[in-house]
N, C-alpha and C positions, 0 to 999 in steps of 0.2 A: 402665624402659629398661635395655637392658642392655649393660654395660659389661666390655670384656676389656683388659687388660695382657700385653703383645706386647717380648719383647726388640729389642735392634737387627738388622734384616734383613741388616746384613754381618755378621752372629758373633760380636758384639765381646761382651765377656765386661760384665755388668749394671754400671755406670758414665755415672752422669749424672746432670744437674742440672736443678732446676725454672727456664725461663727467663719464664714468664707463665700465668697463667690466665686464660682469653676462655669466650665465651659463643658463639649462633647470635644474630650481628646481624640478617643480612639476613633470616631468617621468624619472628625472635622466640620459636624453641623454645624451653620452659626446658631449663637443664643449665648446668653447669659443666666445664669441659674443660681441664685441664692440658697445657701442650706443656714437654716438657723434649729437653734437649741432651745427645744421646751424646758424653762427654769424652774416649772412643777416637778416633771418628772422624769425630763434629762434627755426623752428620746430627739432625736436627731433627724429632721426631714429637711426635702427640698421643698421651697414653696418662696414665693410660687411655682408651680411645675407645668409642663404639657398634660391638656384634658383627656379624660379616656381616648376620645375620638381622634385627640392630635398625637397623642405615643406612637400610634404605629411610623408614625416618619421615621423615627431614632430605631428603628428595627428593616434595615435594608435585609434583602436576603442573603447577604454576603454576612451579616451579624457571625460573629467570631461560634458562639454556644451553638448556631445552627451546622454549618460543615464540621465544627469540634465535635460531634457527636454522632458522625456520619459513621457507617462499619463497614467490612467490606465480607465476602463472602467464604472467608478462610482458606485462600488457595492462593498458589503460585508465594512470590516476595510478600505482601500484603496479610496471607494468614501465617508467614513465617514470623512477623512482627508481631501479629497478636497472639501468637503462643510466647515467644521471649516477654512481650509485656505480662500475660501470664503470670511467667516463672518468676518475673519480676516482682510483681506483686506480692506474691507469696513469700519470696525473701524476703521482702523490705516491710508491707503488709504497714502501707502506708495512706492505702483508698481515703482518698477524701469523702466518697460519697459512702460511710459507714451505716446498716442499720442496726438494730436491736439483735439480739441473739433470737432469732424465732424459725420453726419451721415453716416452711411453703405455706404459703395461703392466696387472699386475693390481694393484688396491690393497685394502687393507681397512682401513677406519678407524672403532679403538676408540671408543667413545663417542661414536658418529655423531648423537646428539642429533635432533633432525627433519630433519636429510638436505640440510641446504644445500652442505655442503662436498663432500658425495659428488655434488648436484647438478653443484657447480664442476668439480671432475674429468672427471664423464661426458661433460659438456659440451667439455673439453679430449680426448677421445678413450679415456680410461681405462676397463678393466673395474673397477666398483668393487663393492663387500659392506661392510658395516657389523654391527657389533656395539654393542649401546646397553642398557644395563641396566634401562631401565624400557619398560615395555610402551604408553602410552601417546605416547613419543616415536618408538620404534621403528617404532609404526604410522601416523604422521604422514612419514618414510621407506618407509615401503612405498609410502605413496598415492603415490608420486611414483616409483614403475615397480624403486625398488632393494630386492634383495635384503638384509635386514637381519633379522640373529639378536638374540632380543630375551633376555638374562640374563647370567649371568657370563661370563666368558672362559674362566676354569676349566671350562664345560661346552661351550664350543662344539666341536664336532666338527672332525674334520683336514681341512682343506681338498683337494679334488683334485687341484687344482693349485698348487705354492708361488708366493707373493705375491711383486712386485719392490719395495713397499713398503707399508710398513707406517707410518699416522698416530695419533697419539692428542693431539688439543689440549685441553690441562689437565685431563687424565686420570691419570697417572701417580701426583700427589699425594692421590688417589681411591682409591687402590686399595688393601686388606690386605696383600697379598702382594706387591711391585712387582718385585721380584727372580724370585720364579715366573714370575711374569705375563711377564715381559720372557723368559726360560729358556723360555716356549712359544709367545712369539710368534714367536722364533728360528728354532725348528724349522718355520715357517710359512712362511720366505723363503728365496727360494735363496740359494747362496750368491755373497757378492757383493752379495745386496740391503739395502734399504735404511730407516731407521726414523729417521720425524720427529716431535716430540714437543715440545711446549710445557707451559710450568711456572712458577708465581712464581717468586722471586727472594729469598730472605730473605737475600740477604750487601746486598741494595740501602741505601740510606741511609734509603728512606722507611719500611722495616719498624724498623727502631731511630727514628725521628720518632713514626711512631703506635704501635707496639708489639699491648697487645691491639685496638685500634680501628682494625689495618690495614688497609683494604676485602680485599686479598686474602689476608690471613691463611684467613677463610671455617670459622672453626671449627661447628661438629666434622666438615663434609664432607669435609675436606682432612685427610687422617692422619698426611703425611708432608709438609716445608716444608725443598726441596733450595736449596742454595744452586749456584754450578757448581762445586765440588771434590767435593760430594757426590752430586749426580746424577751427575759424572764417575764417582764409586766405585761408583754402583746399577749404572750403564748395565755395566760392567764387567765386573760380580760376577753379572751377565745375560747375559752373554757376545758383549757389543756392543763396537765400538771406535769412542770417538769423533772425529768429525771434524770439529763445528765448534760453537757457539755463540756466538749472537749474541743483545743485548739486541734485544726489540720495542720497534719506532719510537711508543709508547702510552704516556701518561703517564697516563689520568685514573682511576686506581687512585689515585693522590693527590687528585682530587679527591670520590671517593669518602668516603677515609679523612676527610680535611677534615669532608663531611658528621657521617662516623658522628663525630666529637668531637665536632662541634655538638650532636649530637643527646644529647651524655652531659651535657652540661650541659643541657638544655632539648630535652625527650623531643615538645613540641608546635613546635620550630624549624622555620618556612619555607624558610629560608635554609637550614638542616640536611640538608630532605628534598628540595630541589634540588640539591643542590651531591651527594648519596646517588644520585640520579639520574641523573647524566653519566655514569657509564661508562659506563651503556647506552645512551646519548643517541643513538647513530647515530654517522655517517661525517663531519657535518660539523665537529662539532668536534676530528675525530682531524686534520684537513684544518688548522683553525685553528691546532693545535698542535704540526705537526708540525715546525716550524723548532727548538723546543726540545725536541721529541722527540727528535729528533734527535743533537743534541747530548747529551742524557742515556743515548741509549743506544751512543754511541761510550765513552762512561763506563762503560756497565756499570748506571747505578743507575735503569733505566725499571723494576724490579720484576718485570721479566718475562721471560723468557729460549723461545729455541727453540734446539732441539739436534740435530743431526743423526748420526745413527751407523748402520755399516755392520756386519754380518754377513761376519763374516774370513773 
């Protein structure tokens, strides 16, 4: 496997400290992965990490975000569920992946994964396009009528028309370059438009609780682990100006981590590989929790943040 070491992507001159070594919990790859702290300017990377060329191993097709985003054709038991998620929604009006108040326009959303979000959009009136870096999710997105470019962003071609916004949910900490990345997607929206983006949270309380066994720590997929003064300085240095961040109303990233402890002490735990299991669990238990979601993320400390920023 191979491994590259990468300075701090705001310029800061080689200063920093080892903060933990983690491993790939969730598919069990071997490797050892170092995350250390820029003591310039605090952000938070792994490094060394797997090279563009070696990432894709940590991305089997079974990857959790590719069938998590899979939809189905709104019929029979299956579209009865996505109407109750729905009406769900609406009550609780707890969406993690929030944008701006804007009407319809064109969107393109990074790491479209199997195309449910671009669904949601189309569905609200939006022209949408998707970019998704693996070829098997991207074409689980096609099937379902959108235009999706299926490889880096670095290769995607200039759009014809510029975008009024631009998505990427928990993409950002994904990516080698985040500052390029963000410096081309710019050029991609008029001005005036608009980029909504979600990301963990490592200034949260639950990342110093579990440390390396933090469910979204997610090593070695995850390169970069912003806190908000740090995405603040990415988003910046990308020539974005932020306008708002807010913690997700989602807590069960703690019930995750809970698992993966269980699981460090007693690798055959039941208990372990339930409690591992709830974050994906669905919509009912984000429903049960969100009275104290709630409250944690008026805090700050749900672990998860979305951020909104504009094109000056």
């Amino acid at each position: 496997m191979t491994l590259e070491t990468k300075l701090c992507p705001l310029g800061c001159s080689p200063n920093e400290i080892l903060i933990l070594t983690g491993e790939d919990l969730l598919h069990n790859i071997p490797g050892k992965f170092p995350v250390v702290k820029c003591l310039t300017c605090g952000l938070v990377r792994t490094d060394p990490r797997p090279s563009p060329e070696a990432i894709g191993f940590y991305y089997p097709d079974s990857y959790g975000p590719y069938s998590g985003t899979r939809i189905t054709d709104g019929k029979g038991e299956a579209g009865r569920k996505t109407r109750w998620h729905h009406l769900l929604r609406r009550f609780a009006d707890f969406r993690t992946n929030s944008i701006p108040p804007l009407p319809p326009g064109r969107m393109l959303e990074i790491g479209c994964a199997s195309g449910s979000f671009l669904h949601r959009m189309a569905s609200e009136g939006w022209s949408v396009t998707g970019i998704e870096l693996s070829e098997h999710a991207a074409a689980a997105a096609r099937s379902l009528g959108f235009p999706v470019y299926a490889g880096k962003v670095e290769s995607v071609p200039e759009p014809s028309e510029p975008y009024d916004l631009v998505v990427g949910w928990m993409v950002l900490e994904h990516l080698h370059d985040p500052v390029d990345t963000l410096e081309q997607i710019r050029k991609w929206v008029r001005p005036g438009g608009w980029l909504a983006i979600s990301t963990p949270d490592i200034s949260a309380v639950e990342f110093r609780l579990f440390k390396e066994r933090w469910y979204a720590l997610h090593l070695p997929n995850h390169l970069f682990h912003f806190s908000r003064g740090t995405i603040t300085k990415v988003l910046q240095k990308g020539g974005w100006d932020v306008k708002k961040i807010m913690g997700q109303r989602v807590i069960t990233n703690i019930l995750g981590s809970i698992g993966l402890v269980l699981l460090k002490g007693c690798p055959d735990s039941k208990l372990g590989r339930l409690f591992l299991s709830l974050p994906t669990a669905g919509l009912w238990l984000n429903v049960i929790l969100y009275p104290v979601s709630c409250v944690m993320a008026r805090l700050g400390q749900t672990g998860c943040m979305t951020v909104w920023a504009q094109r000056p």
